[in-house]
DOKE-242928 format. One record per residue (C-alpha): residue in one letter; x, y, z. Coordinates in steps of 0.02 Angstrom, whole numbers, plus 50000, padded with zeros to 5 digits. Layout:
AXYZ/...
//
This chain:
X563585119647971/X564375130447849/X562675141347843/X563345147148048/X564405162547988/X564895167948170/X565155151148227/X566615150548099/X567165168948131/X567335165548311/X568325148548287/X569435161248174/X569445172848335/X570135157048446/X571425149148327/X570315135248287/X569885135448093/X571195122248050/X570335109348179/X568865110348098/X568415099247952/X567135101747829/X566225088047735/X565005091747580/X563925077247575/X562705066547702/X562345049047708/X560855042547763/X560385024747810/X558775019647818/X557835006447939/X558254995047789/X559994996247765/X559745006947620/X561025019747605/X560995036047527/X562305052147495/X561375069147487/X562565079947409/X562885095947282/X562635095347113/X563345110547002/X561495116346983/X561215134247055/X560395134747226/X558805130947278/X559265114647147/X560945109147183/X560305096447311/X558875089647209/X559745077647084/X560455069047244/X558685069147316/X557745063347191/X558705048147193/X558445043647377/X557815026647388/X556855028147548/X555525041047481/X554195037047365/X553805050047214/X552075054847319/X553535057647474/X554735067647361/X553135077747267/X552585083347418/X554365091147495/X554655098147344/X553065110147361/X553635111947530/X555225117647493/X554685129547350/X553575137547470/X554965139147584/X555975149047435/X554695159647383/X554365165847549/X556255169647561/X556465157147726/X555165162747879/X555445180047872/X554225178947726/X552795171347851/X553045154247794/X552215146347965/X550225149847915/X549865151748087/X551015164248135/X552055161248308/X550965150148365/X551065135348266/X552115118448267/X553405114348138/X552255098848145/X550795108448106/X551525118147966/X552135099847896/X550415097547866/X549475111447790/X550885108647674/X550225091347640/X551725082347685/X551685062247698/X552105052747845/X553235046747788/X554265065347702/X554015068447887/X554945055747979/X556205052647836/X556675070547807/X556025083547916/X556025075448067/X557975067048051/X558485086048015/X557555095748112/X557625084548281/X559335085548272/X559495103948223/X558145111248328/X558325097448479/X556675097648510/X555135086748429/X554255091748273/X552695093148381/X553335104848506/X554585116148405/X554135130748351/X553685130948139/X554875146448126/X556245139648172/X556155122448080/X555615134047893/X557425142447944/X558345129347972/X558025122647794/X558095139147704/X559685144247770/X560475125447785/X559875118047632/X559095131547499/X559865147347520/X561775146447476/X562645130147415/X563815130547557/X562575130047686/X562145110347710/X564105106947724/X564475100047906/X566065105648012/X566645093748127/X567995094148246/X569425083848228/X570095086348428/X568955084148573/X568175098248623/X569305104448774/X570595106448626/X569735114248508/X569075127948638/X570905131648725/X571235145848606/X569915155648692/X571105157148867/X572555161748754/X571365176048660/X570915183448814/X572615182848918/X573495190748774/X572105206548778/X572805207748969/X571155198449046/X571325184849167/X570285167649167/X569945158449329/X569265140349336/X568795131349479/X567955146449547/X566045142449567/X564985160849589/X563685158749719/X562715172649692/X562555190749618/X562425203749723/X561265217549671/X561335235449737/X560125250849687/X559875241649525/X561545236249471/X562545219449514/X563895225649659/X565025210149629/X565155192049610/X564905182349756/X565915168749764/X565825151449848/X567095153149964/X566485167950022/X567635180649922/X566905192649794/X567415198449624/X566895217149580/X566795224649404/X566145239949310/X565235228449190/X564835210749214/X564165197949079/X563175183749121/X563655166748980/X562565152749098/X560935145949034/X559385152449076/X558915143649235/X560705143549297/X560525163249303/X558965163149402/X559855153749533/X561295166649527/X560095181349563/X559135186949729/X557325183049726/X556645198949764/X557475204249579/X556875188649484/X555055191749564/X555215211349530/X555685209749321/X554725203049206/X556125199249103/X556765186349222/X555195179149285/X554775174249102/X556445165649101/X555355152149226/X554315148949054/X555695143648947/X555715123848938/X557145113348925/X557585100948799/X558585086248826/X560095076948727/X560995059448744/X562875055848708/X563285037348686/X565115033448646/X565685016048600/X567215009548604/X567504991848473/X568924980248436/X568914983848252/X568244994148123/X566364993948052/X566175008747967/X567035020647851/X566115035247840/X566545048247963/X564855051448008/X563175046047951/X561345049448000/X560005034148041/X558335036248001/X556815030248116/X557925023448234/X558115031448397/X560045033848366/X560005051348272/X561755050348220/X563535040748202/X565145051648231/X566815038448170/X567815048048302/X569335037148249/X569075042248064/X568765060548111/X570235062048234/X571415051848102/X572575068448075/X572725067248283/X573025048348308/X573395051548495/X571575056148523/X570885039248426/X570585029948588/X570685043148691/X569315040148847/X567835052848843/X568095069148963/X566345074048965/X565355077849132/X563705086849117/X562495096249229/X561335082349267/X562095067249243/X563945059249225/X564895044449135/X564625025149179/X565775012249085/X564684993148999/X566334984249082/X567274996149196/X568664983249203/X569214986449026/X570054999648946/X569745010748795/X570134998248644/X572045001648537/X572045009848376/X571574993948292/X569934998148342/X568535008848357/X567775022648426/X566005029148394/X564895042648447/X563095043248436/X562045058048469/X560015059048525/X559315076048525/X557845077748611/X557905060148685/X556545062448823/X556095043748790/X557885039548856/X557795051949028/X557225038949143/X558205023449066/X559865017649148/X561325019649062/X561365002249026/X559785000248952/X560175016148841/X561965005148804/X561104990848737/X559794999748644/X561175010748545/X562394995248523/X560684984648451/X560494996848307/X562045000148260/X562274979248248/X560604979948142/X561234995348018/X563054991048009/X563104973247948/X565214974648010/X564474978848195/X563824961448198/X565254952248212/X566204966948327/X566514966748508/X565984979648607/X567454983648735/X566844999048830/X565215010948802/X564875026048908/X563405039048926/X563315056448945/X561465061248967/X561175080148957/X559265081549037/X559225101049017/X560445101548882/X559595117248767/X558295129448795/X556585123748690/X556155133948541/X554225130748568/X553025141948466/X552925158548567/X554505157648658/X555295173448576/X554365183048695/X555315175348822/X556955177448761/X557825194548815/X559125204248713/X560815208148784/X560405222048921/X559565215849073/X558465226949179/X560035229449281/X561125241549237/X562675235249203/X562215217349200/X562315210349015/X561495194548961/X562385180548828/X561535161848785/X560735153948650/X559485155748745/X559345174848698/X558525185148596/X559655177948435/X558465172848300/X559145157248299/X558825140348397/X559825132348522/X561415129948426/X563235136448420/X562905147548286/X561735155048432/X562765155048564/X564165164148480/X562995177348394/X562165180248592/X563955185548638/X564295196248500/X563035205448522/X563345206948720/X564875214048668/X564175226148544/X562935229948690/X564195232848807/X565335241348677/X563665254748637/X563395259648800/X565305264748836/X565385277248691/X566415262848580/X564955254848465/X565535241648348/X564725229648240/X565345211148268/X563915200248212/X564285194248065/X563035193747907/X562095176447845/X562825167547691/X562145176947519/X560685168347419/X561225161647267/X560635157547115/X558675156247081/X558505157847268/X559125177947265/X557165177547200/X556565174447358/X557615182547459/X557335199947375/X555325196547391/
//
């Protein structure tokens, strides 16, 4: 979202600005069909959203009443620095939801298809911090911030710039080469031990894997001696579902949309959003994960021509999808996008594959921040980088990016050569400078 300033700066860094495409309205449809467009109005923030709002037909005035306080509360606490979670630390974004008095239905219509997605985690297990944050610095703070950036290349395109920046500073990148281990001597990592037995040495090192990936790395008498990394143990995992669907025509136009009380989160119209690459339209999915890999509906076809379609849906937090097969999950996916896109019905469905990510994000449960360690690690010269770190922010780009800046601003300190790279949060605007300055 346009509201992750480093996530942008660091797609500058790479060469990949131009690949990114941003969009300044969402549409929403509902179980019903109903479809709706939240988008900006030229009212000054925190209002330029609420004509568009107060027109969505799948809220009742009691529904829309209600968020309304909710958000004003959220503005005149200035987002949750200003304490906006009653219960401190330790409460739910669920909870919060409702000492504000939120309906059931403002909850599953609104906070939940935001938050779920933004958070990856469940309303009743994420922390009430992070979800007051998301929508003060998303939706209230700055009129840019709501607007979505999507890719138009796959991924493995979009990130090549970041070899290139890095062999033009002299540095060298190595892939295929799977580190065993770290091994520590008199409080400081010696070198990298590598699979095949050879071992990489270095004045500084900087570890980018996720949280329980670095536990592995590291001997146990370290883990068990630092408190830092046995509270890493603590930090639950969060899970997310890729389905990708490949049809023999077109059903939708929108380039992406969000479904409501369905278990499909979102719709990505990969042909629509790669239409300035045409070459990548039907291109098969490249995407193998930690925990799980690709499976094809009818492995004896192949990805539909240009005349079709290809769709991505997303499910954060899908733990009700961990222990279905990839079929199942298929025919689940397919079923509501038949029963929301009235096109869909009358479509084929060629090929469909899942990529199911079962430790896909760290969880941002109430409390974790204690667990959650800045860049410097109790060794030495071993610096940390993740969303999973001490960020501020959930488990999201924006977090990952801002984790290595300040590695590097870390590492940058402690050689004599301190720089500031994190970049600063979009400026409140209008009416909602009032809150901020509280």
């Amino acid at each position: 979202m346009a509201c992750c300033t480093n996530l942008e700066d660091f797609y500058g860094r790479v060469g990949a600005s131009g690949k990114i495409r941003y969009y300044n309205r969402v549409v929403f449809l509902d179980r019903a069909g109903r479809r709706a467009v939240l988008e900006s109005s030229p009212l000054p923030p925190p209002l330029h959203l609420a004509p568009s709002f107060l027109m969505l037909p799948f809220l009742s005035w009691r529904d829309k009443r209600s968020i309304g306080r909710a958000m004003l509360h959220i503005v005149q606490q200035g987002g949750a620095a200003g304490g906006a979670p009653r219960n401190g630390d330790s409460s739910t974004m669920l909870e919060w939801l409702r000492s504000e008095g939120q309906t059931p239905e403002a909850i599953e219509r609104v906070w939940r298809s935001v938050l779920v997605s933004a958070l990856d985690e469940e309303l009743d297990r994420a922390g009430a911090r992070y979800g007051v944050d998301v929508f003060w610095k998303a939706f209230l703070k700055n009129r840019r911030g709501f607007e979505v950036g999507i890719p138009t290349v796959p991924l493995g395109e979009l990130y090549g710039g970041c070899r290139e920046a890095i062999e033009r500073r002299g540095g060298t990148v190595r892939t295929r080469t799977a580190v065993r281990g770290l091994r520590v001597e008199a409080g400081r990592v010696a070198a990298a031990v590598l699979a095949d037995g050879g071992e990489i040495g270095a004045d500084v090192f900087l570890s980018a894997v996720p949280h329980d990936a670095l536990l592995e790395l590291l001997p146990a008498d370290v883990v068990g001696g630092e408190a830092v990394f046995c509270g890493l143990r603590e930090l639950r995992s969060s899970p997310i579902t890729g389905v990708h669907l490949w049809l023999d025509r077109e059903v939708t136009a929108e380039p992406y949309m969000a479904l409501l009380e369905r278990t499909t989160q979102w719709i990505f119209n990969k042909t629509r959003l790669y239409a300035d690459n045409p070459a990548q339209a039907g291109a098969s999915v490249a995407g193998a994960s930690r925990s799980g890999g690709t499976e094809p509906l009818h492995p004896s076809t192949q990805p539909p021509s240009l005349g079709g379609q290809y769709l991505q849906l997303v499910i954060s937090a899908s733990y009700d999808l961990v222990e279905k097969s990839r079929q199942e999950i298929v025919e689940l996916c397919w079923r509501e996008v038949q029963e929301t896109l009235p096109a869909a019905r009358v479509a084929q469905l060629v090929k469909a594959t899942v990529v199911k990510e079962v430790a896909a994000t760290f969880s941002p449960a109430p409390g974790c921040d204690r667990l959650r360690p800045g860049p410097r690690s109790p060794l030495e010269n071993l610096y940390l980088a993740g969303d999973w770190t001490a960020t501020g922010w959930p488990a999201t780009m924006e977090g990952a990016v801002r984790s290595g800046y300040r590695a590097a601003e870390a590492i940058l300190a402690d050689g004599g050569r301190p720089r500031k790279l994190v970049r600063e949060d979009l400026p409140a605007q209008g009416f909602s400078r009032l809150g901020a300055s509280s």
